[in-house]
N, CA, C and O atoms as a MOPAC input file, in Angstrom:
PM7 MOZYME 1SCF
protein

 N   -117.53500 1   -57.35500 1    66.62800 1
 C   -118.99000 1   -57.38600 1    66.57700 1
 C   -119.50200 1   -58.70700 1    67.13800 1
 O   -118.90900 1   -59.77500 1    66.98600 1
 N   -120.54100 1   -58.56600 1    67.73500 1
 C   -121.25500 1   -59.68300 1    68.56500 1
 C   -122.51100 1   -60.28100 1    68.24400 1
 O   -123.32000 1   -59.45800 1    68.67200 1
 N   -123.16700 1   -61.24900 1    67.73200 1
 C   -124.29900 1   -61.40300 1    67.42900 1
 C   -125.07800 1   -62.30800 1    68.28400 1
 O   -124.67400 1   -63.20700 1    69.02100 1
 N   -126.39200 1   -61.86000 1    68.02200 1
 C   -127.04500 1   -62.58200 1    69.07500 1
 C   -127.57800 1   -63.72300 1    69.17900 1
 O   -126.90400 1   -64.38600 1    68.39100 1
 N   -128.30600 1   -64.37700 1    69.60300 1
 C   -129.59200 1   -65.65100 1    69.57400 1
 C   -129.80300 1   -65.61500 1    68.18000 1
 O   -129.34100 1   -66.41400 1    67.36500 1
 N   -130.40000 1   -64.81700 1    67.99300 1
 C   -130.87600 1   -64.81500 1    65.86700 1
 C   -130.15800 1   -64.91500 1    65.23800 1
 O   -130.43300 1   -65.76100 1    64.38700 1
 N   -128.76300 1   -64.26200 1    65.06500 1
 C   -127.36000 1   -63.77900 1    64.73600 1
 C   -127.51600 1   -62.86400 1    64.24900 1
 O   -126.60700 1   -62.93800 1    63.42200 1
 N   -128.15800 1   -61.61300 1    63.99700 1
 C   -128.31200 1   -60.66700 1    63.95100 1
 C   -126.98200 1   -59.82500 1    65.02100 1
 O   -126.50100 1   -60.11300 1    66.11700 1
 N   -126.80400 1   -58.96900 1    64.27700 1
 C   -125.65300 1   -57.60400 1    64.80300 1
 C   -126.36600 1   -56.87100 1    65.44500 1
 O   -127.16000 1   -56.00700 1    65.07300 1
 N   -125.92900 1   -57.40700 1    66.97000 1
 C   -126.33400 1   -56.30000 1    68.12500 1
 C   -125.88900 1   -54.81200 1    67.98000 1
 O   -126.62500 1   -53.98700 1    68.52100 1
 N   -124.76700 1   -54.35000 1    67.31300 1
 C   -124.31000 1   -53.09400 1    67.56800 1
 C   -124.88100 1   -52.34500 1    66.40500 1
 O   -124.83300 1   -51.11500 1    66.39200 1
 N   -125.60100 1   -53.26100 1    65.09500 1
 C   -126.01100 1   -52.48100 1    64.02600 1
 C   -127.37300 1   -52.26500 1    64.17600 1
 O   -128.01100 1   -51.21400 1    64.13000 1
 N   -127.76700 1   -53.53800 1    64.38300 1
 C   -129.08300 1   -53.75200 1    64.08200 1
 C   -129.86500 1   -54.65700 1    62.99600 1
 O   -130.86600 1   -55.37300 1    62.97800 1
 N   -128.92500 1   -54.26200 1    62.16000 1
 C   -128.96000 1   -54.88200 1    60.89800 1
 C   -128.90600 1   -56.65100 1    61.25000 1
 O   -128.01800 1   -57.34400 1    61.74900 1
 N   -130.22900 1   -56.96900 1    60.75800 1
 C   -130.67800 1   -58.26700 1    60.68200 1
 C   -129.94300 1   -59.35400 1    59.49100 1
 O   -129.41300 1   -60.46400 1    59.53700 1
 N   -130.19600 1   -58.51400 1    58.61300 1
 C   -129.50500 1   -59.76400 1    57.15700 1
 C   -130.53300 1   -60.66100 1    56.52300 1
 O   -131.61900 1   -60.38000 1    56.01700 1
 N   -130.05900 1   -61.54600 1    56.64200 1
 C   -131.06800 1   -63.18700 1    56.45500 1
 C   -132.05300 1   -63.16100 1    57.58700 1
 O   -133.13200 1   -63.73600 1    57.44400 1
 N   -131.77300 1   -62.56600 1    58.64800 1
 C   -133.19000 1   -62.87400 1    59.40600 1
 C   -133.74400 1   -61.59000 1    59.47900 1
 O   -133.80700 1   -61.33000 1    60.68100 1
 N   -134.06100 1   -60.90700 1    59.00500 1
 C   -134.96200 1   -59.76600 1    58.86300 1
 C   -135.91700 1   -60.13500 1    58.46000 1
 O   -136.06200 1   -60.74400 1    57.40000 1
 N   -137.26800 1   -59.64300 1    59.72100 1
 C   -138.47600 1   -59.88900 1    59.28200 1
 C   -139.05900 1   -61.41400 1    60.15600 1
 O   -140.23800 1   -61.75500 1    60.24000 1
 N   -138.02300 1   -62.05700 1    60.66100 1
 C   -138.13500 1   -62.78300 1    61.40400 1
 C   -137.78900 1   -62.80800 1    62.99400 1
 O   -136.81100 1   -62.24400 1    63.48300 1
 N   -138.65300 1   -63.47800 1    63.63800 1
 C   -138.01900 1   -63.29000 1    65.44800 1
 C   -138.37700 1   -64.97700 1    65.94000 1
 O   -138.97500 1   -65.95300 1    65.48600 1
 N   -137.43400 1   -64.51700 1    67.40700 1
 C   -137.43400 1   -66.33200 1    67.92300 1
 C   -138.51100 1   -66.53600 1    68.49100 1
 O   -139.53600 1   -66.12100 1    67.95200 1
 N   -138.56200 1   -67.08000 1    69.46500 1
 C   -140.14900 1   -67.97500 1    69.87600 1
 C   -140.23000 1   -67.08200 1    71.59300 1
 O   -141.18500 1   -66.98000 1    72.36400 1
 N   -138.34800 1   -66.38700 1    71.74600 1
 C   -138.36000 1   -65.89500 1    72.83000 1
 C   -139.06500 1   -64.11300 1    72.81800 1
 O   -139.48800 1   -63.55000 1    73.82800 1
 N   -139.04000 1   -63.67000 1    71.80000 1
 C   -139.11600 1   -62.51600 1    71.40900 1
 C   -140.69900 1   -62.20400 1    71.45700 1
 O   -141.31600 1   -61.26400 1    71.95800 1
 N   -141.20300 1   -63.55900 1    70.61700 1
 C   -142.53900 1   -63.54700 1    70.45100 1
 C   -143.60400 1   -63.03400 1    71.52600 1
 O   -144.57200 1   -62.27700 1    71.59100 1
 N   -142.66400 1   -64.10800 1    72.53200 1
 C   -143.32900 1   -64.35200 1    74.08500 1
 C   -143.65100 1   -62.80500 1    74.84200 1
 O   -144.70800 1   -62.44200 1    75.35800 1
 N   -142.59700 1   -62.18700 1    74.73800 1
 C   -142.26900 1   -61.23400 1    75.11700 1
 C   -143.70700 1   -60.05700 1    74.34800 1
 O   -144.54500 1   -59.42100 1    74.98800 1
 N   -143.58400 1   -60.10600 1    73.28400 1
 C   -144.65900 1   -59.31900 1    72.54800 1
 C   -146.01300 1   -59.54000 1    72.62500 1
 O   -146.74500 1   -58.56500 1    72.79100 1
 N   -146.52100 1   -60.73900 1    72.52900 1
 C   -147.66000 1   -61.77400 1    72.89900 1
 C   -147.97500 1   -61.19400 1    74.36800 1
 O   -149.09100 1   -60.74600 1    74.63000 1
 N   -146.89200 1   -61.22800 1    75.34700 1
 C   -147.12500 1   -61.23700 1    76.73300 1
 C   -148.08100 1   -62.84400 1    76.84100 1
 O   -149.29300 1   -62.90500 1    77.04300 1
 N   -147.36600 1   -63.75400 1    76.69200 1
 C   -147.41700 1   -64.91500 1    76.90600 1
 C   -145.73100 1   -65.93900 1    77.02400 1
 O   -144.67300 1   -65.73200 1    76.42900 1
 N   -146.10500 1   -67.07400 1    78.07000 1
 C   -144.77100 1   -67.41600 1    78.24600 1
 C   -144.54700 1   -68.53600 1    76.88300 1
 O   -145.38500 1   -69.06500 1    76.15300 1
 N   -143.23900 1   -68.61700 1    76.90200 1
 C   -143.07200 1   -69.38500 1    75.94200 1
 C   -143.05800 1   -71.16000 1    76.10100 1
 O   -142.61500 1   -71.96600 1    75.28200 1
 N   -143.72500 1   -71.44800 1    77.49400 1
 C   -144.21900 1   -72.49400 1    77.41200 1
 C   -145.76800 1   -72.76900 1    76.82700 1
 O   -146.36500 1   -73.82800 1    76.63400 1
 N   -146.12100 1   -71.53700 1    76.64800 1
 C   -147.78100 1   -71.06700 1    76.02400 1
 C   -147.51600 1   -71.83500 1    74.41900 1
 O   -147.93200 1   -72.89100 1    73.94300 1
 N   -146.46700 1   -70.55700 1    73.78900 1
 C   -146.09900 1   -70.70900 1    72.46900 1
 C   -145.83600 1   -72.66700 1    71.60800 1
 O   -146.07500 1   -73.14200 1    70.49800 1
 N   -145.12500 1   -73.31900 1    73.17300 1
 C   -144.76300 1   -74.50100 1    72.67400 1
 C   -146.17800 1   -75.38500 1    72.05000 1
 O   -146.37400 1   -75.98200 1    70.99200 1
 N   -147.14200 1   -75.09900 1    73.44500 1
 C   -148.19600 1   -75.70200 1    73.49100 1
 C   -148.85200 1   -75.04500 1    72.13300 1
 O   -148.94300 1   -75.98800 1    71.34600 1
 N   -149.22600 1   -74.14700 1    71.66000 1
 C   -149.84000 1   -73.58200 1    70.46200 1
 C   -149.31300 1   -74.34000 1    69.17100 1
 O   -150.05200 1   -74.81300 1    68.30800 1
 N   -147.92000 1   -74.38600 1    69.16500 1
 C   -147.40700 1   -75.20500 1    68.27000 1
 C   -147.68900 1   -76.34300 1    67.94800 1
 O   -148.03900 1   -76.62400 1    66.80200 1
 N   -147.59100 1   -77.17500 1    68.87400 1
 C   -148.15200 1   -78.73900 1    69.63700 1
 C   -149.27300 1   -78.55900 1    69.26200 1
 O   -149.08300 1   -78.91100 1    68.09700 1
 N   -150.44000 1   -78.26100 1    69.29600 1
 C   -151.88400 1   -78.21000 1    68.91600 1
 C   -152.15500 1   -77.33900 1    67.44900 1
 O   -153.28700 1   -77.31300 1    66.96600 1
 N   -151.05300 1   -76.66300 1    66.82400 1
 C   -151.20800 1   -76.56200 1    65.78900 1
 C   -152.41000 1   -75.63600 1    65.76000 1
 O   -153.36600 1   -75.78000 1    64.99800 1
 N   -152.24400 1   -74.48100 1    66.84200 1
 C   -153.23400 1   -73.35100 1    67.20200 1
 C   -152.38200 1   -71.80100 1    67.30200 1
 O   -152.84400 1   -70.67200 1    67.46800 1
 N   -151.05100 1   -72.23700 1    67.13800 1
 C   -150.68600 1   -70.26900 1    67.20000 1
 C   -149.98400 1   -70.20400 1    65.86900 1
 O   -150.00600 1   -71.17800 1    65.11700 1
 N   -149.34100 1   -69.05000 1    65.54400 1
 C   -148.88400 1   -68.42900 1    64.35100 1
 C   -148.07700 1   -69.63900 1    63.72400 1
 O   -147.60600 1   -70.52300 1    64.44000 1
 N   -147.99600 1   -69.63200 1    62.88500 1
 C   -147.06800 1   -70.88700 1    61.82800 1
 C   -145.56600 1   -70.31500 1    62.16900 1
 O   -145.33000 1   -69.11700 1    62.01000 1
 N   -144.58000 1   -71.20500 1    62.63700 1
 C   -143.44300 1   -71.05900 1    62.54700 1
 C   -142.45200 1   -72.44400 1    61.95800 1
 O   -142.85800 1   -73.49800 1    61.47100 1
 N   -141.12400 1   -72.02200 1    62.19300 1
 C   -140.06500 1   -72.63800 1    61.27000 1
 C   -139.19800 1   -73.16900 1    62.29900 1
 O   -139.36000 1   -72.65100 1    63.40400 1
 N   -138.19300 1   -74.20100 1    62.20200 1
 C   -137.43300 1   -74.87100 1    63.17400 1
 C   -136.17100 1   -74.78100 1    62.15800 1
 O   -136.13300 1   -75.35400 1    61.06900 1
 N   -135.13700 1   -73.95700 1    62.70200 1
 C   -133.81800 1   -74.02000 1    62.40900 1
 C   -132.92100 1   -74.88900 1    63.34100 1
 O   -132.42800 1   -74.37200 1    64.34300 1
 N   -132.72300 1   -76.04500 1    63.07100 1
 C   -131.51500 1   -76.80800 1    64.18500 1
 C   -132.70100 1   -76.22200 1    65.38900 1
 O   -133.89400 1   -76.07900 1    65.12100 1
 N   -132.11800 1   -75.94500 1    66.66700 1
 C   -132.99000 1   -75.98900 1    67.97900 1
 C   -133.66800 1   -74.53600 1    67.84500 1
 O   -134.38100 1   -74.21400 1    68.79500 1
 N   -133.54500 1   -73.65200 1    66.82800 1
 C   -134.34900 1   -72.53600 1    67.30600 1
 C   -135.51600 1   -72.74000 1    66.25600 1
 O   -135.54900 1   -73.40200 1    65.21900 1
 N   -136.79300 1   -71.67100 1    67.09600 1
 C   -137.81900 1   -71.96600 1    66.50800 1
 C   -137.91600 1   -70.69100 1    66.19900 1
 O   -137.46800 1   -69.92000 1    67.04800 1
 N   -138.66200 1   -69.92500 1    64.61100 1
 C   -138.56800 1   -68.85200 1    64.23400 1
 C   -139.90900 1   -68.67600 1    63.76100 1
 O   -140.50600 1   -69.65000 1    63.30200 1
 N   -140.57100 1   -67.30400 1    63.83000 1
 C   -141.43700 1   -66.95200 1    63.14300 1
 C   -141.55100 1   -65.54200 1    62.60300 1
 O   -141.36600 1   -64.42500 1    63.08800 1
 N   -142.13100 1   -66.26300 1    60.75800 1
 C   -141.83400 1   -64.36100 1    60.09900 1
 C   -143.30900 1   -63.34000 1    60.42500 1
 O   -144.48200 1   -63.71100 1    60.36800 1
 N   -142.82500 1   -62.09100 1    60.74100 1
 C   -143.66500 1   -61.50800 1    61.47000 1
 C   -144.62400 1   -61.26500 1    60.65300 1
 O   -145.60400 1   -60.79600 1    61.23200 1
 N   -144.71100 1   -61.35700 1    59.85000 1
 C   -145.82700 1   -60.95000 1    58.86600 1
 C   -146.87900 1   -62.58700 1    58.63000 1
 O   -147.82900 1   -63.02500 1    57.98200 1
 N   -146.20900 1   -62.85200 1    59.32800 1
 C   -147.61200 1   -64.69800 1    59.37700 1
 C   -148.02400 1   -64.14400 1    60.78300 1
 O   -149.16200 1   -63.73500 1    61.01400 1
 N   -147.07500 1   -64.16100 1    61.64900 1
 C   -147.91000 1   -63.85900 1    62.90700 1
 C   -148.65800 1   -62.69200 1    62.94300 1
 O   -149.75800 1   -63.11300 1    63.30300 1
 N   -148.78900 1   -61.19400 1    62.76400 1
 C   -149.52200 1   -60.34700 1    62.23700 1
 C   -150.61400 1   -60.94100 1    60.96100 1
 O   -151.56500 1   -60.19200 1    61.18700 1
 N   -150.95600 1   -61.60200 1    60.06000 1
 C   -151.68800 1   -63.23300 1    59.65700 1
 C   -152.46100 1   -63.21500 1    60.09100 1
 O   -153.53400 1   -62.64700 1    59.89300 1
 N   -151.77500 1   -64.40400 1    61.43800 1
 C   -152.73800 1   -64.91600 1    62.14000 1
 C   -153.31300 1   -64.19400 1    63.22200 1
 O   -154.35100 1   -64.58900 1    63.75300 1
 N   -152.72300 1   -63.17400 1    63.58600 1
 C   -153.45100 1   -62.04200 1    64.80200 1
 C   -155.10100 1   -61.43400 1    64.18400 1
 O   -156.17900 1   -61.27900 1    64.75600 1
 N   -154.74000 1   -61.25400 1    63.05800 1
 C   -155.68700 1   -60.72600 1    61.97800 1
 C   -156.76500 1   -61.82500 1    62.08400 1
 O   -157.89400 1   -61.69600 1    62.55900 1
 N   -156.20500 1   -62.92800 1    61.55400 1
 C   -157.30600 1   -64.15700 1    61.20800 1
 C   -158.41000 1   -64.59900 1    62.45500 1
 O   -159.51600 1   -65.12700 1    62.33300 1
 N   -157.67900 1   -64.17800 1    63.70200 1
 C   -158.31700 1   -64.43600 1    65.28700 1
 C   -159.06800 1   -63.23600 1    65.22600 1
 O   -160.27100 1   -63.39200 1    65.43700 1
 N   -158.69000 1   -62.09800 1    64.99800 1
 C   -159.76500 1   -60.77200 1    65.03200 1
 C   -160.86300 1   -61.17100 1    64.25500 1
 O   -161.78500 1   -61.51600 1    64.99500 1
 N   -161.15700 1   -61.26900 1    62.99500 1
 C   -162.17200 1   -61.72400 1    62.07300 1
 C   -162.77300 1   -62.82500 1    62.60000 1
 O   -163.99700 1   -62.70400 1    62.63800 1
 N   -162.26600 1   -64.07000 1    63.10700 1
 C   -162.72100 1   -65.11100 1    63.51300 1
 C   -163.78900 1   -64.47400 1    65.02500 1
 O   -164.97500 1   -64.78300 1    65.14500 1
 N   -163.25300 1   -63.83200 1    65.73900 1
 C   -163.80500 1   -63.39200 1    66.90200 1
 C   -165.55100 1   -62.32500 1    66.44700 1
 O   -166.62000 1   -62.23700 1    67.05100 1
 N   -165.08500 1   -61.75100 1    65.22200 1
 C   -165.85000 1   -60.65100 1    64.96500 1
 C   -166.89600 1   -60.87800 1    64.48100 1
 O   -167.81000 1   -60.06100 1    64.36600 1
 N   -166.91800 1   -62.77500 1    63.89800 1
 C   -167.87900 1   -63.07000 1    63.42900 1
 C   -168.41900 1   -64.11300 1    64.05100 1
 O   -169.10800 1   -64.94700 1    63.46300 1
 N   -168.10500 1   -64.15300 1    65.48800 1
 C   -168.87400 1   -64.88300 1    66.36100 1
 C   -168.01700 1   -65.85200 1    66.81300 1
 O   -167.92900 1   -66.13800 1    68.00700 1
 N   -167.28700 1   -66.45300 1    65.82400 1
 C   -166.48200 1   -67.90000 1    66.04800 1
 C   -165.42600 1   -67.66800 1    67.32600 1
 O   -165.27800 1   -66.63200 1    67.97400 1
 N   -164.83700 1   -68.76000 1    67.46500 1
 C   -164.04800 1   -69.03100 1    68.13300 1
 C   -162.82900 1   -68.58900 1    67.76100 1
 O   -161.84300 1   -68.84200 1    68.45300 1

């Protein structure tokens, strides 16, 4: 068995300890933004709250779904 970037089991699926969580590359990918976007959001302390394991950067999907939410409302009520 082989695991990946996350260490998650490519052949299962099965996440483990990181279930519920994805990398900063994954994000990008979903966002449809590059992940030099994501760095900068971080840096300004403007995109979803994430976590720094040793060099990877992680975020649990349910903050980023959060903050997707918190930008809809923010938008809906005029703000920025």
């Amino acid at each position: 068995m082989q695991e990946d970037e996350t260490g998650s089991n490519s052949e299962t699926g099965n996440r483990g300890l990181l279930d519920g969580w994805i990398t900063r590359a994954e994000l990008a990918v979903e966002l449809a933004v590059s992940m030099d976007t994501l760095c900068r959001w971080d840096t300004r302390r403007i995109g979803p709250p994430s976590v720094r394991a040793g060099r990877k950067v992680l975020y649990r999907v349910e903050s980023v779904r959060a903050w997707l939410h918190d930008k809809e409302n923010r938008k809906a009520k005029g703000r920025k």
